[in-house]
C-alpha positions as CSV (number, residue, x, y, z in Angstrom):
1,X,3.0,-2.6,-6.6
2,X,5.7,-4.0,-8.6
3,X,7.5,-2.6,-11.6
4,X,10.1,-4.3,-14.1
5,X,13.7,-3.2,-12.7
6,X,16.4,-1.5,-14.1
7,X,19.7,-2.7,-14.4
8,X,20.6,-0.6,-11.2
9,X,17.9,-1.8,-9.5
10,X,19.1,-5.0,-9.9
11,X,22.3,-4.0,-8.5
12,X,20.4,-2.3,-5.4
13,X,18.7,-6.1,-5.2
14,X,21.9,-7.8,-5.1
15,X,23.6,-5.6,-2.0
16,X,20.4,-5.9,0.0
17,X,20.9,-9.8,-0.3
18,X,24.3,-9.8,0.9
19,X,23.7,-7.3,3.9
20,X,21.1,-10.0,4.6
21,X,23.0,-12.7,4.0
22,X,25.4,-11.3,6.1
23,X,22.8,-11.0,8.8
24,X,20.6,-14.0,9.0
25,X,23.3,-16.2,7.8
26,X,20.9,-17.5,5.3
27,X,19.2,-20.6,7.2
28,X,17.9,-23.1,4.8
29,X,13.8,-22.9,4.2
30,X,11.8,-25.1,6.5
31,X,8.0,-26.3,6.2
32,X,5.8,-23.9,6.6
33,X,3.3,-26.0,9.4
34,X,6.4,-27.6,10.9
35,X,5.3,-25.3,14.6
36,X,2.6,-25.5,16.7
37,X,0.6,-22.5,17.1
38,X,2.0,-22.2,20.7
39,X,5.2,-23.1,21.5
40,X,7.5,-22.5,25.0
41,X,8.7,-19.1,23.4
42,X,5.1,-17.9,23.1
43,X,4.9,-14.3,24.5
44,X,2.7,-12.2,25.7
45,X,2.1,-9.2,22.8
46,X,1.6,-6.5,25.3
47,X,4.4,-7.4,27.7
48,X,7.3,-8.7,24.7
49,X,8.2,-11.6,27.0
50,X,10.2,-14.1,25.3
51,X,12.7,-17.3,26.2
52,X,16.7,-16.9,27.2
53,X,17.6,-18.0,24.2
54,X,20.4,-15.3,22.1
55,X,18.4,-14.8,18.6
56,X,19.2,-12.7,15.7
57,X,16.1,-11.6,13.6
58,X,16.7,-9.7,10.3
59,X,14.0,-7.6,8.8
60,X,13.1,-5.9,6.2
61,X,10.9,-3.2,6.8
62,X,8.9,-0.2,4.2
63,X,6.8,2.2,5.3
64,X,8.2,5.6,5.0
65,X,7.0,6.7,2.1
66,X,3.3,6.1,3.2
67,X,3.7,7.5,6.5
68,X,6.3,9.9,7.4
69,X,8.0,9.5,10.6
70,X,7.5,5.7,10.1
71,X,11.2,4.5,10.1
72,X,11.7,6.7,13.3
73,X,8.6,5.1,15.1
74,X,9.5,2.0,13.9
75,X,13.1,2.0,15.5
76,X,11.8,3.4,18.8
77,X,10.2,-0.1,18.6
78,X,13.0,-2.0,18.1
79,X,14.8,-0.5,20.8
80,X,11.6,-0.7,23.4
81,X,11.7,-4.4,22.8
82,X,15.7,-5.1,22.7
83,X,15.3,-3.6,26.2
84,X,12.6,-6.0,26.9
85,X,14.4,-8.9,25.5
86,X,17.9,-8.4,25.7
87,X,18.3,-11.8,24.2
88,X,16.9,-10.6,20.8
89,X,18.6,-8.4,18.5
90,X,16.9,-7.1,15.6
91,X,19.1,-6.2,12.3
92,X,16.7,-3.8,10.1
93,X,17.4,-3.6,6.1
94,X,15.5,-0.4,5.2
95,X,14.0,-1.4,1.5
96,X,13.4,0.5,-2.0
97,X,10.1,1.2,-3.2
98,X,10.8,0.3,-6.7
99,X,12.9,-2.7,-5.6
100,X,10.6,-4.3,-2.7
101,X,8.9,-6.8,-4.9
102,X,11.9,-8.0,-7.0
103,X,14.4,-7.9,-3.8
104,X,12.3,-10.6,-1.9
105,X,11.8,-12.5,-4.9
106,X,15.6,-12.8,-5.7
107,X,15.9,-13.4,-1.9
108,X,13.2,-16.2,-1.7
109,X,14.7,-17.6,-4.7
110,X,17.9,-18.8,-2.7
111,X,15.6,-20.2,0.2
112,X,17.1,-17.6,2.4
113,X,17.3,-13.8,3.6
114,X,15.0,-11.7,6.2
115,X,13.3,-13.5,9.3
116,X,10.4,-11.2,8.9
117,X,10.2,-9.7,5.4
118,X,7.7,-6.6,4.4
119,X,5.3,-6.6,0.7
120,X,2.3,-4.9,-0.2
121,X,-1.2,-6.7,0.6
122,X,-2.6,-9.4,-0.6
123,X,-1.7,-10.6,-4.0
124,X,1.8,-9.3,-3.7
125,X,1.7,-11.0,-0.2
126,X,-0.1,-14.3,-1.5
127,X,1.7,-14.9,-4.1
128,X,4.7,-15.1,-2.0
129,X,2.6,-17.7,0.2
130,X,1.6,-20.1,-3.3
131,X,5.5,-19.9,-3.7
132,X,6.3,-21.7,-0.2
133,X,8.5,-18.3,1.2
134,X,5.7,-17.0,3.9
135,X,4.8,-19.1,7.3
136,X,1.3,-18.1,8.5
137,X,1.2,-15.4,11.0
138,X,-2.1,-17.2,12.5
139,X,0.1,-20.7,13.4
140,X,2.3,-18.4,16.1
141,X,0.0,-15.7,17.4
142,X,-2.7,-16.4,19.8
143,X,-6.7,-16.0,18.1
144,X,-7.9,-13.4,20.3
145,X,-4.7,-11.0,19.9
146,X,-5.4,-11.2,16.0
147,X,-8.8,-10.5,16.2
148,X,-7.8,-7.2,16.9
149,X,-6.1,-6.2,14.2
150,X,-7.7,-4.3,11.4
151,X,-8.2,-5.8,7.6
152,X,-6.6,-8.9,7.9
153,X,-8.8,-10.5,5.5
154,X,-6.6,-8.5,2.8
155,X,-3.9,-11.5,3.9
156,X,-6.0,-14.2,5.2
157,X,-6.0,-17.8,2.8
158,X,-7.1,-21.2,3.3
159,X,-8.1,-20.4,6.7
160,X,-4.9,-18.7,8.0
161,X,-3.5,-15.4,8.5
162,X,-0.3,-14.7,6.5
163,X,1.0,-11.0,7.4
164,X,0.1,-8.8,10.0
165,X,-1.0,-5.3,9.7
166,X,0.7,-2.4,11.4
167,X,-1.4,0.6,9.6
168,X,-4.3,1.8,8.0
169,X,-3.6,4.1,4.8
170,X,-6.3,5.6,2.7
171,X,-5.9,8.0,-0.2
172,X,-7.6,11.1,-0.1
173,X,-7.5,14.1,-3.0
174,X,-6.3,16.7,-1.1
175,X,-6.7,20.9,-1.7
176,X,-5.4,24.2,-1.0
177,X,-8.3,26.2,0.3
178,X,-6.5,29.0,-0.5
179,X,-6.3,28.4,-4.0
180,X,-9.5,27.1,-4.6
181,X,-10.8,30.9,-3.1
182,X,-8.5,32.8,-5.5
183,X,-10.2,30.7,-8.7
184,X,-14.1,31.2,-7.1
185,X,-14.2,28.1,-5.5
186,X,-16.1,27.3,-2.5
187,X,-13.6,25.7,-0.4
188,X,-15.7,24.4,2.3
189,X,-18.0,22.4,-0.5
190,X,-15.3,20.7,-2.5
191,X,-16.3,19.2,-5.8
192,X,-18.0,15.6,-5.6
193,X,-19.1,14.3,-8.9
194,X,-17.2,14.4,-12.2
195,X,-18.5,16.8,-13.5
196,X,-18.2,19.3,-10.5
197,X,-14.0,18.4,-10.7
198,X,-14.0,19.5,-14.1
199,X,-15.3,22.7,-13.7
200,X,-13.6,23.1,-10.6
201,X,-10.5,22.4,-12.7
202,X,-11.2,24.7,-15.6
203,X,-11.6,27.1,-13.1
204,X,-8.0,27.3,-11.0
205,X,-6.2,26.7,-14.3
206,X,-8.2,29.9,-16.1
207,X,-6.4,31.6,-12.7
208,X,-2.9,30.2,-13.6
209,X,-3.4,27.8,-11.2
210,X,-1.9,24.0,-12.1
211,X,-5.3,22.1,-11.1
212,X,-3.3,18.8,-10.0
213,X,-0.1,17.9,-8.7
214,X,1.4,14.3,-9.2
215,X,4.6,11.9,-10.4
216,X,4.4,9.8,-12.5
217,X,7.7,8.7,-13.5
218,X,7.5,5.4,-11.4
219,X,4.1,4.6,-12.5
220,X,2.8,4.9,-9.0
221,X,0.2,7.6,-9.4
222,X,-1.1,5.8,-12.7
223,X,-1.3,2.6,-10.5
224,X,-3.4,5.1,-7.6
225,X,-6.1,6.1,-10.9
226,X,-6.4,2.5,-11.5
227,X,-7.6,1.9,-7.9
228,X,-9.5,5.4,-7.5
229,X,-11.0,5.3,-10.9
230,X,-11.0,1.7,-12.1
231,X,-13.5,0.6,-9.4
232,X,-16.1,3.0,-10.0
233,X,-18.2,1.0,-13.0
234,X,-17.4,-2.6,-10.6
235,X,-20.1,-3.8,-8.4
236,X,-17.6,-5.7,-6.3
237,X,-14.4,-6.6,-6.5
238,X,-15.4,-10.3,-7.7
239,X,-15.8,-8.2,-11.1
240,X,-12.0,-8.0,-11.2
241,X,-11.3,-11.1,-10.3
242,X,-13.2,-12.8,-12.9
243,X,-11.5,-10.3,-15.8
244,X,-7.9,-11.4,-14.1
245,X,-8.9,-15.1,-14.6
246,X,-10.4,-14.2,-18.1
247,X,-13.8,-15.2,-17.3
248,X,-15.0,-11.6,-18.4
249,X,-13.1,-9.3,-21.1
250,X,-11.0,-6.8,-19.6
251,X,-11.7,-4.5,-22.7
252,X,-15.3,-4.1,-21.5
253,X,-15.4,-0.3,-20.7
254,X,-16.7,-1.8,-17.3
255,X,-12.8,-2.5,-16.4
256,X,-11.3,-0.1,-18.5
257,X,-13.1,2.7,-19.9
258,X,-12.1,4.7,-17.1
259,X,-8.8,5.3,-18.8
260,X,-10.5,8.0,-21.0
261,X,-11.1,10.6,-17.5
262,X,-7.4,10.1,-16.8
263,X,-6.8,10.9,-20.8
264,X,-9.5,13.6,-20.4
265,X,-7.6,15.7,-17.3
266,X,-4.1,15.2,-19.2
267,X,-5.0,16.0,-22.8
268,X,-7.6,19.5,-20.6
269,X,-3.4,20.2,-19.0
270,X,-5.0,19.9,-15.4
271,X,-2.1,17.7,-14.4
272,X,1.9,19.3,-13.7
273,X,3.4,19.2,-17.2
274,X,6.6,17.2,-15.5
275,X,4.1,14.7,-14.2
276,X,6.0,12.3,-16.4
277,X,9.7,13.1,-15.2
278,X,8.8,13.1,-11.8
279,X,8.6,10.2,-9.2
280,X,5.0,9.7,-7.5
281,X,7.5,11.1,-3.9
282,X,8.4,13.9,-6.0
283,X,5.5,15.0,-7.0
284,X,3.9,15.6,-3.4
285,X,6.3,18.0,-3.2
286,X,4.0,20.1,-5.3
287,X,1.4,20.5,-3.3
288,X,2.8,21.6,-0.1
289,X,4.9,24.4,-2.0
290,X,1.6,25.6,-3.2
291,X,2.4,25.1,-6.6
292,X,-0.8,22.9,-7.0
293,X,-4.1,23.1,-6.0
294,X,-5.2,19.3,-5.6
295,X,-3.0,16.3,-5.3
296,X,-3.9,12.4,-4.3
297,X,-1.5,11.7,-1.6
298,X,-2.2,9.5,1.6
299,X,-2.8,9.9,5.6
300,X,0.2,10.5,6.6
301,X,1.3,12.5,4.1
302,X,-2.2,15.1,4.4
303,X,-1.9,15.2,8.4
304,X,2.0,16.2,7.8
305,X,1.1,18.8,5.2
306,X,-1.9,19.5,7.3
307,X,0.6,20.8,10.3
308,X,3.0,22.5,7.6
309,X,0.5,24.2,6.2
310,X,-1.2,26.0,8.6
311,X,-4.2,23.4,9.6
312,X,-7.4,23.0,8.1
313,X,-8.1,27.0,7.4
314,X,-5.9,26.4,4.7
315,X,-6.0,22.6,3.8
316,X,-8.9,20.2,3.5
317,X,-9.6,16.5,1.7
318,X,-12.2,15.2,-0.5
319,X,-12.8,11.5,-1.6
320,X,-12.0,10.9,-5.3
321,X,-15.1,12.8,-7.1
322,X,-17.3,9.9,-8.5
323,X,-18.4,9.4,-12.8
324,X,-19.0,5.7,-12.3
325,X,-22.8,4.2,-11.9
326,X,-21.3,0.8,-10.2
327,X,-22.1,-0.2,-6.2
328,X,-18.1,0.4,-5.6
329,X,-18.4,4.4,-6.8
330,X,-19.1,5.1,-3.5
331,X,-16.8,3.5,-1.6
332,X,-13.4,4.3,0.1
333,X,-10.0,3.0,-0.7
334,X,-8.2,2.5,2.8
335,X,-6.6,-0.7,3.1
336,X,-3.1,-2.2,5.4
337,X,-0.9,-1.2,2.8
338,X,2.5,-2.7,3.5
339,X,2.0,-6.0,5.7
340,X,4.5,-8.2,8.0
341,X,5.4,-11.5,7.6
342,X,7.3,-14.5,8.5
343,X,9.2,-16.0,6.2
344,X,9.1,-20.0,5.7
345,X,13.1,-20.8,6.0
346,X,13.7,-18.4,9.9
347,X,14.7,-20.5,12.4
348,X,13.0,-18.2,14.7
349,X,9.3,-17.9,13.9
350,X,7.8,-18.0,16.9
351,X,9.9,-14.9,18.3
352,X,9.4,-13.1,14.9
353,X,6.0,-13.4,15.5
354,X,6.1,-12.4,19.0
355,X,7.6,-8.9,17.9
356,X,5.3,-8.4,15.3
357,X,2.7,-8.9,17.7
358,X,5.0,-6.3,19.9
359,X,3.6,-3.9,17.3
360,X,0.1,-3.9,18.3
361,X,0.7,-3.3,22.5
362,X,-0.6,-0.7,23.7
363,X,1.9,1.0,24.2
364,X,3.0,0.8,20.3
365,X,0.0,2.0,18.7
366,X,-0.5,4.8,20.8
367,X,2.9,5.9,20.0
368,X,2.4,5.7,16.5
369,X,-0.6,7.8,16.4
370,X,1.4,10.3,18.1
371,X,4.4,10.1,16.5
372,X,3.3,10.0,12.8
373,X,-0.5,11.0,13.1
374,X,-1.5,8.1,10.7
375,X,-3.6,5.6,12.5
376,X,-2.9,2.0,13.7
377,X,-4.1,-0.9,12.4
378,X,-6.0,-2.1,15.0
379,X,-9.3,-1.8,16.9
380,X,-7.8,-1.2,20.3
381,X,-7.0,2.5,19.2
382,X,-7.9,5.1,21.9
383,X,-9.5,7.6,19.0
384,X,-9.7,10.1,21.9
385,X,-6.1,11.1,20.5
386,X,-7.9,12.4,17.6
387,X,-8.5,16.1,17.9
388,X,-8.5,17.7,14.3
389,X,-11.7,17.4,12.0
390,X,-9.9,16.7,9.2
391,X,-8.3,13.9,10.9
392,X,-11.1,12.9,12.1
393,X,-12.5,12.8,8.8
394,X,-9.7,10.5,7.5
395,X,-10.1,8.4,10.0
396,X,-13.9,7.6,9.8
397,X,-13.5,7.3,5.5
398,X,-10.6,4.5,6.3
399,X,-12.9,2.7,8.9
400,X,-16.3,3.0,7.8
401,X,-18.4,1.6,4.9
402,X,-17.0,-0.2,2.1
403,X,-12.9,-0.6,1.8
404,X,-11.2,-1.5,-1.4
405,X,-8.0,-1.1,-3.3
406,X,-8.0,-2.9,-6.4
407,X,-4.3,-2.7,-6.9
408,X,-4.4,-5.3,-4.3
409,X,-5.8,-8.0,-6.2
410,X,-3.4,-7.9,-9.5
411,X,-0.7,-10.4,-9.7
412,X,2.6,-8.6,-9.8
413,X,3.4,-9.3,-13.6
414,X,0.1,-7.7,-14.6
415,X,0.2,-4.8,-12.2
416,X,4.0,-3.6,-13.3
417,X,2.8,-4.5,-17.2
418,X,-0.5,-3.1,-17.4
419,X,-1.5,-1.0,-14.4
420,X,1.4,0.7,-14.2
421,X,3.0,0.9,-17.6
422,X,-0.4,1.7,-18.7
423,X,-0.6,4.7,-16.5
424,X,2.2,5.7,-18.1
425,X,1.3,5.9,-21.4
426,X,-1.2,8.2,-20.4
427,X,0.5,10.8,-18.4
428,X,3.6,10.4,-21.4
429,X,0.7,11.0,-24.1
430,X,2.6,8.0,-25.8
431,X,-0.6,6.3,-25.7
432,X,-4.4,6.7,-25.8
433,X,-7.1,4.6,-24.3
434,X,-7.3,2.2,-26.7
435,X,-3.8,1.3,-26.0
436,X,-3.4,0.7,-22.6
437,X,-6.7,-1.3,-23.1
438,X,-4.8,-3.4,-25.6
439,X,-2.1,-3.5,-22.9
440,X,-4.1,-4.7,-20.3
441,X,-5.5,-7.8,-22.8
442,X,-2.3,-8.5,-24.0
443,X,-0.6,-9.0,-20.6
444,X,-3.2,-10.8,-18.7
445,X,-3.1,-13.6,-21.6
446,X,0.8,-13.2,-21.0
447,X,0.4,-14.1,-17.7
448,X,-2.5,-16.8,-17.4
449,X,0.2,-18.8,-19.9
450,X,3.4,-18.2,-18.6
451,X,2.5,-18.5,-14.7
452,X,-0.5,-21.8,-14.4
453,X,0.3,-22.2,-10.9
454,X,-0.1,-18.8,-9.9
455,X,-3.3,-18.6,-12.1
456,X,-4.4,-22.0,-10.0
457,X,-3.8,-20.6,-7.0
458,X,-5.4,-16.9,-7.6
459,X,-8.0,-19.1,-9.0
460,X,-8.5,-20.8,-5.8
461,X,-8.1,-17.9,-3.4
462,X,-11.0,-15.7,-5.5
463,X,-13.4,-18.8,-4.8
């Protein structure tokens, strides 16, 4: 995700520099294939082994608002592997949602800042790595360790791996049974197609019932329709990829028809009327109060208001009901989320890498399961800790069938232009359809002709 910043969000960007500065000392930037894959520091990942030497690693790290209790497990962590490796000390700059693009960018624009820095997958991430910031995970972590870990192909390029996974997030509709009984709703059999949701809908809201909760203030949720909705008429994600590169015209209902359901649910009032003044965080808040009967949300955030709420008697998911006739309707939208990386100018890759692999021991991923209930990214998870069907539930949609999230694969400019301002101008109703659509063509040409390297290099990576 990225979004253009406000002038205090530029003044949030330049204090997280200086605490970093003040940190990693801000080491020049070095070539990015200037280690060997193995070096005398190599560790073990399960054991967090690593040489005498005193080392300071900064890192910037996200994850909270995807999975509650994240920042918590996160610096159990830390302080596991400090005790390992007393020689390593681990500084952690929490980031801002609506900063965490532009932060690193102003950062990697210095050639310095965090040892191990945290974006959004793929594009977000690769675009960072066609800049020169990111050092390939792959060159400092043994094969058969990586091979374990879940979606990596969201980050892999030219052969290498360039940020390592730590969870699995997908993004299911969740629904208050309860509600849905008081409007006549079945809520064992929730609805499925389009047309089911729209009925279902009409019905909570002839109740008094607000049908969805979300914010959109941030643009976040719009940015979630995009990747919910917008894939549903794509046969794979190829499609997009071609429309971003402007060998196929974004206008084509194919890409961007879809705009008219999220027009349709706004201009029917089945959304929060504050949908607009609220932040996508705020929003949730909704749906656990019980002021809402239906709101997108992700793992971690369900299986938190899955405990709050009472369990599944009173809570269940659905996957996003489908209108589209393409071969991605179908499919599920789970992806890595937030991915690790090294950057290019640490001086201490290799035992950067070595605590990111930390992250997938054993011991780690087990702990996160049971400390946030959101699942690990990576194959060696015992799912014997799973004993809820609904979580069982979310955890077969993320892992089975057909993954994508299409936000994924827009270059920052065009996802904070069009994706999300275009959201925007729905929820706000200072827009229609035709609009955004004119948004969308508009700022892709914007972008193939004020960024021809990025454009070169996306061009590349979709071969």
């Amino acid at each position: 995700m990225a979004k253009r910043l406000r002038i205090t969000a530029i003044f949030l960007i330049l204090l997280t520099i200086f605490a970093t500065a003040c940190n990693s000392g801000g080491s020049p930037k070095q070539s990015q294939t200037n280690a060997p894959a193995e070096t005398a520091a190599s560790s073990d990942a399960n054991s967090g082994k690593s040489s005498g030497e005193k080392v300071e690693l900064t890192f910037w790290t996200w994850g909270e608002s995807d999975i509650p209790g994240f920042d918590q497990w996160m610096q159990k962590q830390i302080d596991n592997y400090q005790t390992k490796n007393p020689n390593i000390a681990i500084h952690v700059v929490k980031q801002n949602t609506d900063t965490l693009t532009g932060a690193f960018q102003a950062t990697a624009a210095t050639n310095s800042g965090p040892d191990i820095a945290t974006l959004w997958a793929t594009i977000p991430v690769l675009t960072q790595v066609w800049g020169g910031y990111v050092a390939p995970i792959s060159d400092y972590v043994p094969a058969d360790e990586i091979k374990h870990w879940v979606n990596t192909s969201e980050n892999t390029y030219e052969g290498k791996v360039w940020a390592a996974p730590i969870y699995l997030i997908g993004v299911p509709l969740a629904y208050n049974k309860d509600l849905f009984k008081q409007a006549g709703l079945d809520p064992e059999n929730p609805p499925k197609t389009w047309d089911e949701f729209l009925k279902a809908c009409e019905a909570l809201k002839a109740k008094g019932i607000t049908p969805i909760g979300m914010g959109n203030k941030d643009g976040y949720a719009g940015a979630w329709m995009f990747s919910n909705f917008g894939k549903q008429n794509l046969d794979s994600m190829e499609d997009l990829k071609q429309a971003v590169i402007g060998k196929m015209d974004i206008t084509d209902p194919k890409y961007t028809g879809w705009y008219a359901k999220l027009a349709e649910l706004v201009d029917k009032g089945y959304f929060n009327d504050d949908i607009s003044s609220l932040d996508l965080n705020n929003g949730w808040k909704l749906f656990p109060s019980g002021k809402v009967a239906m709101s997108w949300t992700t793992d971690g955030n369900f299986i938190s208001w899955l405990k709050s709420m009472g369990g599944d008697a009173h809570i269940g998911a659905m996957q996003t009901p489908i209108f589209g006739t393409g071969k991605l309707a179908e499919s599920y939208n789970a992806t890595q989320s937030s991915s690790y990386f090294i950057t290019s100018w640490s001086k201490h890759k290799q035992e950067a890498a070595d605590f990111l692999a930390y992250l997938h021991s054993k011991e780690s991923i087990s702990d996160f399961y049971t400390s946030t209930g959101a699942f690990p990214a990576d194959d060696r998870f015992d799912t014997g800790l799973i004993n809820d069907k609904e979580i069982q539930k979310l955890f077969n949609w993320d892992t089975q069938g057909t993954q994508v999230w299409p936000e994924n694969y827009l270059p920052p400019m065009v996802d904070g232009n069009a994706d999300i301002a275009g959201g925007q101008m729905i929820t706000s109703k200072s827009g229609n359809p035709q609009d955004v659509v004119k948004l969308w063509d508009t700022v892709l040409k914007q972008w193939r002709s004020q960024h021809p390297d990025e454009l070169e290099n996306f061009k590349n990576w979709s071969k």
